[in-house]
VEXGU-332352 format. One record per atom (N, C-alpha, C, O): atom name; x, y, z. Coordinates in steps of 0.2 Angstrom, whole numbers. Layout:
VEXGU-332352
    a      px      py      pz
   CA       X       Y       Z
...
//
This chain:
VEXGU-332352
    a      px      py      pz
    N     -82     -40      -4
   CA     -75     -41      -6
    C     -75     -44     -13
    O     -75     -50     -14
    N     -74     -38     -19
   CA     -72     -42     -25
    C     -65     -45     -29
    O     -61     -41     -30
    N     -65     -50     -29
   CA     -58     -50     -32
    C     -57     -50     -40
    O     -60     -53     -44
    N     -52     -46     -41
   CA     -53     -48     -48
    C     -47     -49     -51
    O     -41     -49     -49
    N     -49     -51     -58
   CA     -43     -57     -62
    C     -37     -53     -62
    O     -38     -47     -60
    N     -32     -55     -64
   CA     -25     -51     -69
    C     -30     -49     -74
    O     -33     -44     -72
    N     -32     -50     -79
   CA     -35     -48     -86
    C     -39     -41     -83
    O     -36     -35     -84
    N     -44     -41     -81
   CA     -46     -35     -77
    C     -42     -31     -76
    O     -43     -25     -79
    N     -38     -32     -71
   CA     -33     -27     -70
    C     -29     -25     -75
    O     -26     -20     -73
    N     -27     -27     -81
   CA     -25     -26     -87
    C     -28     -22     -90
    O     -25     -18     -94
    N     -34     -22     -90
   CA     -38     -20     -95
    C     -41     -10     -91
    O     -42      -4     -93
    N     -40     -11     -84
   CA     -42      -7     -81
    C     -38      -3     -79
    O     -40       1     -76
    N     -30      -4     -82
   CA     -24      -1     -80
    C     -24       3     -88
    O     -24       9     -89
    N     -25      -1     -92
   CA     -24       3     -99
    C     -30       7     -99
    O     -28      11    -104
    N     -36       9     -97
   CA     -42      12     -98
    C     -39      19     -92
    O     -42      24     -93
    N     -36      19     -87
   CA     -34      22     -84
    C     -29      26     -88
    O     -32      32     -89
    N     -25      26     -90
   CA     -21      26     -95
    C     -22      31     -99
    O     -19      36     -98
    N     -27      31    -104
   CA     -29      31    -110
    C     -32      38    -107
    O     -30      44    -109
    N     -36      36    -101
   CA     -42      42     -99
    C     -38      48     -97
    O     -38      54    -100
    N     -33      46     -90
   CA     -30      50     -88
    C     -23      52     -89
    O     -22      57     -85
    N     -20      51     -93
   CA     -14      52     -95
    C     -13      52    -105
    O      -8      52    -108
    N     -18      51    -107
   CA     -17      54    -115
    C     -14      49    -118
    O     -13      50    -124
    N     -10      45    -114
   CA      -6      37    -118
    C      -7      33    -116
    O      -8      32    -110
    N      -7      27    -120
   CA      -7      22    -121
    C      -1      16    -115
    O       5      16    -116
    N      -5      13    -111
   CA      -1       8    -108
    C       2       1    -111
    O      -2      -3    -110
    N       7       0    -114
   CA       9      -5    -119
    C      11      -9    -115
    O      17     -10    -118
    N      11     -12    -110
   CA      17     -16    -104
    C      12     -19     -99
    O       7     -16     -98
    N      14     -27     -97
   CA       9     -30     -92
    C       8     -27     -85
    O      12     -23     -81
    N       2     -29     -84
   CA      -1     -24     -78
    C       0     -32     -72
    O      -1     -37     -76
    N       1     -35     -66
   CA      -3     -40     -63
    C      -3     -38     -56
    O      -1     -32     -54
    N      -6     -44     -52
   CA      -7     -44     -44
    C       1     -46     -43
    O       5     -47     -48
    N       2     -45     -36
   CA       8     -48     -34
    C       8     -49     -26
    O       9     -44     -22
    N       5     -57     -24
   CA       5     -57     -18
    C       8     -57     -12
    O       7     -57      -6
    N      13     -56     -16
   CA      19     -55     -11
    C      21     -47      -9
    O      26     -45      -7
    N      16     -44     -11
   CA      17     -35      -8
    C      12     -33      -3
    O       6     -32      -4
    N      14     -34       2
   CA       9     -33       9
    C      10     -25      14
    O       6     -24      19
    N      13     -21      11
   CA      11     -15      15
    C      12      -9       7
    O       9      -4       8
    N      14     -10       3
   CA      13      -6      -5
    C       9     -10      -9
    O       9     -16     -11
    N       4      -3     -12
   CA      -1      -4     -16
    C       2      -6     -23
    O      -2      -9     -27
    N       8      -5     -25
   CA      11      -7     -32
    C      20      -5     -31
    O      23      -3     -27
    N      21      -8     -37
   CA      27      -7     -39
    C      28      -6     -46
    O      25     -10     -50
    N      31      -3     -48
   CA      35      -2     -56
    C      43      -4     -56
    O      47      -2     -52
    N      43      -9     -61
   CA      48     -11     -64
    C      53      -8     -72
    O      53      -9     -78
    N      56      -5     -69
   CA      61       0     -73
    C      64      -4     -78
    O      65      -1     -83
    N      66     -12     -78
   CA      69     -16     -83
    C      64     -18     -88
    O      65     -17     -94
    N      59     -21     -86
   CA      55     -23     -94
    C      47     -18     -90
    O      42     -22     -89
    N      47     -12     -88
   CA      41      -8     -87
    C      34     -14     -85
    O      28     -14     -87
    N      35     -17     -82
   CA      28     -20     -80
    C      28     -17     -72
    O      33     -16     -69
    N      20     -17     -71
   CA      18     -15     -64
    C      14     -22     -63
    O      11     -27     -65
    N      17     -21     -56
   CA      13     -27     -49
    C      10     -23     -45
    O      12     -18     -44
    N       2     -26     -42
   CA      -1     -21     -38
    C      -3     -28     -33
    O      -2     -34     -34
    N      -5     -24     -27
   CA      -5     -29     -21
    C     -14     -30     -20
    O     -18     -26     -17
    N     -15     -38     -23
   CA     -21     -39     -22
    C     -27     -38     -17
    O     -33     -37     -18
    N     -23     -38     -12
   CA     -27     -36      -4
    C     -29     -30      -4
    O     -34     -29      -1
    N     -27     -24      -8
   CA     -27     -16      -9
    C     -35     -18     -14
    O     -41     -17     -13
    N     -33     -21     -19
   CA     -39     -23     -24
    C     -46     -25     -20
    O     -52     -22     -19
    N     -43     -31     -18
   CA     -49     -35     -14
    C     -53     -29      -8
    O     -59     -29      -8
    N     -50     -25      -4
   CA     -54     -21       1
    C     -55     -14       2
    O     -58     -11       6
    N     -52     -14      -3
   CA     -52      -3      -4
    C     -58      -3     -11
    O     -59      -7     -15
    N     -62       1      -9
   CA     -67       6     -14
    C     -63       6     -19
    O     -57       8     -18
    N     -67       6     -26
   CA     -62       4     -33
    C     -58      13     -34
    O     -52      13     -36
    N     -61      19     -32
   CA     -59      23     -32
    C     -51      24     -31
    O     -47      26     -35
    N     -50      21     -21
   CA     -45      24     -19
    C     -38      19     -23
    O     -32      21     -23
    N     -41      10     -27
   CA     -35       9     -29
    C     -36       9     -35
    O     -34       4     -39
    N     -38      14     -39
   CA     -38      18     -45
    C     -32      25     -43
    O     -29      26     -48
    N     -31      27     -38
   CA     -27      31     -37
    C     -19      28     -36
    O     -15      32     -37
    N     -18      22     -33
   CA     -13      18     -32
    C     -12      16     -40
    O      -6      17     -42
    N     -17      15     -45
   CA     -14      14     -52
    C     -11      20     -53
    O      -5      20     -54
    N     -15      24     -54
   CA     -11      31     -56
    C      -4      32     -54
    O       0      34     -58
    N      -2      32     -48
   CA       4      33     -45
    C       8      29     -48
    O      13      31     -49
    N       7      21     -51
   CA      10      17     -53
    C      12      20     -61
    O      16      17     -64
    N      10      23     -63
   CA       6      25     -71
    C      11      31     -70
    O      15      31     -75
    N      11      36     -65
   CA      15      41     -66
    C      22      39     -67
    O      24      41     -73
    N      25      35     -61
   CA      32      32     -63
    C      33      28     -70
    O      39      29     -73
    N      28      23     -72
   CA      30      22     -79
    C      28      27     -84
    O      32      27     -89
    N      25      31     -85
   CA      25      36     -92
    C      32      42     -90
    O      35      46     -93
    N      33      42     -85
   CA      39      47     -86
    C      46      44     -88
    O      49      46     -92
    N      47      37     -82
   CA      52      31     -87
    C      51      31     -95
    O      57      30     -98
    N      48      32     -97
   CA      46      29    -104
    C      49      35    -108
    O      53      33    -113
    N      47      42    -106
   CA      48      50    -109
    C      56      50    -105
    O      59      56    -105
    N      58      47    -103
   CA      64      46    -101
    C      67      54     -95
    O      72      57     -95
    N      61      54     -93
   CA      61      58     -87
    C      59      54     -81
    O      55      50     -79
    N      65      59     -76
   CA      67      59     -68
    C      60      56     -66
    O      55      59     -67
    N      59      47     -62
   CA      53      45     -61
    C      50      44     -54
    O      45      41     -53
    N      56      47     -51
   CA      58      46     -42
    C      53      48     -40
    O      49      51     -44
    N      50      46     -33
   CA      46      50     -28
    C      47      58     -28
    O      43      63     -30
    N      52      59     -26
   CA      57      61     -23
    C      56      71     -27
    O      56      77     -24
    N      56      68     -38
   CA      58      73     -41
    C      52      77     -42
    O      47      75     -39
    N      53      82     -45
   CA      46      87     -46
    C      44      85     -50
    O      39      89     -51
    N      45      81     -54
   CA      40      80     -60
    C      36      74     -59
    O      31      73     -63
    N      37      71     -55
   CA      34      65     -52
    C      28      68     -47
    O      22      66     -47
    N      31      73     -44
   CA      25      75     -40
    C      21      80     -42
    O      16      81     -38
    N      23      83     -48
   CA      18      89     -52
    C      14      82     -56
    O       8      84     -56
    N      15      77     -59
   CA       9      73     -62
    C       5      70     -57
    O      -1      71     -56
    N       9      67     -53
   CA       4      65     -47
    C      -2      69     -45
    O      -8      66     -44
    N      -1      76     -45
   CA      -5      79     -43
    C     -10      83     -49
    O     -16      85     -48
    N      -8      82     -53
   CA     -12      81     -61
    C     -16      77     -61
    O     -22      79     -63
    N     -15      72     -60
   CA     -20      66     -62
    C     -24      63     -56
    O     -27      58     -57
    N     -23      66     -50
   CA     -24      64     -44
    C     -23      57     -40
    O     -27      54     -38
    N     -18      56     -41
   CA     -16      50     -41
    C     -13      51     -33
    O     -10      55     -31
    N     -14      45     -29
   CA     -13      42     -22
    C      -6      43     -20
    O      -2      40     -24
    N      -3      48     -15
   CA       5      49     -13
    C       6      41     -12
    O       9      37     -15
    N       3      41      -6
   CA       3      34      -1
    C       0      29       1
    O      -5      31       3
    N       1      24       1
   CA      -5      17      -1
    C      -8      17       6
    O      -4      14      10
    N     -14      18       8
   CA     -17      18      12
    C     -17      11      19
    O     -17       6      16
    N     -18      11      23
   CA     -17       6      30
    C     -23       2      27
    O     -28       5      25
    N     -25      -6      26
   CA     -29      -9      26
    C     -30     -10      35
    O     -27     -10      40
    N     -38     -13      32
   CA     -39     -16      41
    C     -38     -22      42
    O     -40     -24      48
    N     -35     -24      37
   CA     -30     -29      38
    C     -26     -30      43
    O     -25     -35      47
    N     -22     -24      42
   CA     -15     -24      44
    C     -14     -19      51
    O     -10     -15      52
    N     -20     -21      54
   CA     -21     -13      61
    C     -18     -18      67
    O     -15     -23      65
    N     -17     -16      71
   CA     -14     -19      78
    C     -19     -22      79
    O     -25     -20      78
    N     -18     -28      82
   CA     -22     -35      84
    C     -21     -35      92
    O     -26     -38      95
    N     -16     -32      97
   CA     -15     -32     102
    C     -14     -27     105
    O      -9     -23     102
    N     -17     -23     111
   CA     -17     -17     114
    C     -10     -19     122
    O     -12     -21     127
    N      -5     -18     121
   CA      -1     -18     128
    C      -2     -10     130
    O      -1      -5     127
    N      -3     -11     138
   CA       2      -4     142
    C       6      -6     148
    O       7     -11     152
    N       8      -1     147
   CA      15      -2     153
    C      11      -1     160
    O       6       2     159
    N      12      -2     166
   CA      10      -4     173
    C      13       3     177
    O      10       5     182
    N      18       4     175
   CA      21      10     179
    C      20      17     175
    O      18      22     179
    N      22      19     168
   CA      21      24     164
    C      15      27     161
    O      14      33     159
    N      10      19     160
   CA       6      19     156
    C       8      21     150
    O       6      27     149
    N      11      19     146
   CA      14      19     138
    C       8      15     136
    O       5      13     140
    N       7      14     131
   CA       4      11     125
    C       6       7     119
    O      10      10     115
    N       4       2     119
   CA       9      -2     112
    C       3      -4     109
    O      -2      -5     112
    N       3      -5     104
   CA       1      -9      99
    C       4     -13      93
    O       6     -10      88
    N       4     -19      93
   CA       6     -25      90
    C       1     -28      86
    O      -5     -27      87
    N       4     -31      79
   CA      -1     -37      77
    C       2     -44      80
    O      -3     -49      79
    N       6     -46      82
   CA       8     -50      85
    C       7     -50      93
    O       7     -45      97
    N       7     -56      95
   CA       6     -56     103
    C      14     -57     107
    O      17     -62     106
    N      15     -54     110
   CA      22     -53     115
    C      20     -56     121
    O      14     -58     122
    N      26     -58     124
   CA      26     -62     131
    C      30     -57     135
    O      36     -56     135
    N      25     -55     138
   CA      23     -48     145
    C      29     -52     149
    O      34     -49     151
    N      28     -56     149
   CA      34     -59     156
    C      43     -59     156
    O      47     -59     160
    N      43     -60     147
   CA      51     -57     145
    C      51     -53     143
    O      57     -52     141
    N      47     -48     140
   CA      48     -42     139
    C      43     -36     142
    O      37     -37     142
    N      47     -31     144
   CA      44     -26     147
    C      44     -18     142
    O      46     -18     136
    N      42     -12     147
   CA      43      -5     144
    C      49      -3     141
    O      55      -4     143
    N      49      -1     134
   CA      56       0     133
    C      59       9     135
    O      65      12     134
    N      50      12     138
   CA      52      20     141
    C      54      19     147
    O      60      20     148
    N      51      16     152
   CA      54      14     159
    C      56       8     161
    O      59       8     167
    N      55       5     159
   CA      56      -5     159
    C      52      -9     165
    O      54     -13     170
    N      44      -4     164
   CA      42      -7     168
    C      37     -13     165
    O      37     -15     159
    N      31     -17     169
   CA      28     -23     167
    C      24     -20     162
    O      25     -14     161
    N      20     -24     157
   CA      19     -24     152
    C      11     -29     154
    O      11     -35     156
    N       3     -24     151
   CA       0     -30     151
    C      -6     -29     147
    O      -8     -23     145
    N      -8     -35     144
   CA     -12     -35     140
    C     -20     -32     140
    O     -24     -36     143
    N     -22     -26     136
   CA     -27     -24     138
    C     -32     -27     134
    O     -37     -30     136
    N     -32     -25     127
   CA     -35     -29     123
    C     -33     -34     119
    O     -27     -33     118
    N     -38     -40     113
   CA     -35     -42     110
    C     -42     -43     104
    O     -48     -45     106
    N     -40     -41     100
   CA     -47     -41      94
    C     -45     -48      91
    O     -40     -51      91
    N     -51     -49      90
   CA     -53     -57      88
    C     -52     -59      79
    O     -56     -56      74
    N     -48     -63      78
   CA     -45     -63      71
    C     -51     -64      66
    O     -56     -67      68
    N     -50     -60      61
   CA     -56     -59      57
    C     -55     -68      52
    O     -50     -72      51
    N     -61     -67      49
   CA     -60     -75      46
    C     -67     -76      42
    O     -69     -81      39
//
C-alpha cells in the first residue's frame, strides 16, 4: 500500500492530462479524506479536483488513473464550456475516448463485515455494522435473524 503526497497527485494529474486529453491541467489537483465511496470530485466554482485517498492507497495505479480521467473529463468540458454531466453525451463520448472509469470501484475496505440470515426464509444480509438479532428481524417475513459470519477486522 503506497501513499502518495498531494504533490504527486498534482503532478500525476497534469501528466494525465497532457497525455490523454491534449491540454493542459491549470487547477489544483488534492486527496480528500473525507470521500469514502467516490473516487473524486470536480468543483465547478474554482475547478479544483478532490480524489479519495483510500482509492489511491489500494487500487493498482492503472484503475485510479482511470477515476483521474473521469475527473479530467468533467473539468476540460467545464472549461470548453460544454454540457459536463454524467448524464450528457459528451461526457460519455470522452469517457469512452480516453478510457476513463464509469464507476469508482468497491474497495475491500468497504465489503460487509457481517453475514446475517433469516431462520424462517433464509434471506441473506450483509452489513458492515453489526445488528442486534434480538430487536431486529426479517424485513421479507419478520422472522429471527442470526449471525452466520463475522470476518475479522483488518489492521
Amino acid at each position: 500500500m503506497y501513499l502518495m503526497t498531494n504533490q504527486e497527485l498534482q503532478a500525476l494529474v497534469e501528466k494525465v492530462s497532457l497525455r490523454d486529453f491534449h491540454r493542459p491541467f491549470l487547477h489544483r489537483a488534492q486527496f480528500n479524506s473525507r470521500l469514502l465511496t467516490t473516487g473524486g470530485r470536480y468543483h465547478l466554482n474554482d475547478h479544483h479536483l478532490d480524489f479519495n485517498p483510500h482509492m489511491a492507497a489500494e487500487l493498482p495505479l492503472e484503475e485510479f488513473v482511470g477515476i483521474i480521467k473521469h475527473e479530467l473529463c468533467h473539468y476540460h468540458l467545464a472549461m470548453q464550456h460544454l454540457p459536463y454531466q454524467h448524464r450528457t453525451h459528451e461526457f460519455k463520448q470522452l469517457l469512452l475516448r480516453v478510457g476513463g472509469s464509469r464507476y469508482a470501484p468497491r474497495l475491500a475496505s468497504q465489503t460487509a463485515r457481517y453475514h446475517y440470515q433469516c431462520t424462517r426464509c433464509h434471506l441473506d444480509y450483509y452489513r458492515q455494522r453489526q445488528i442486534n438479532v434480538r430487536r431486529y428481524g426479517c424485513g421479507h417475513c419478520h422472522g429471527k435473524l442470526t449471525l452466520i459470519a463475522e470476518e475479522k477486522a483488518r489492521g
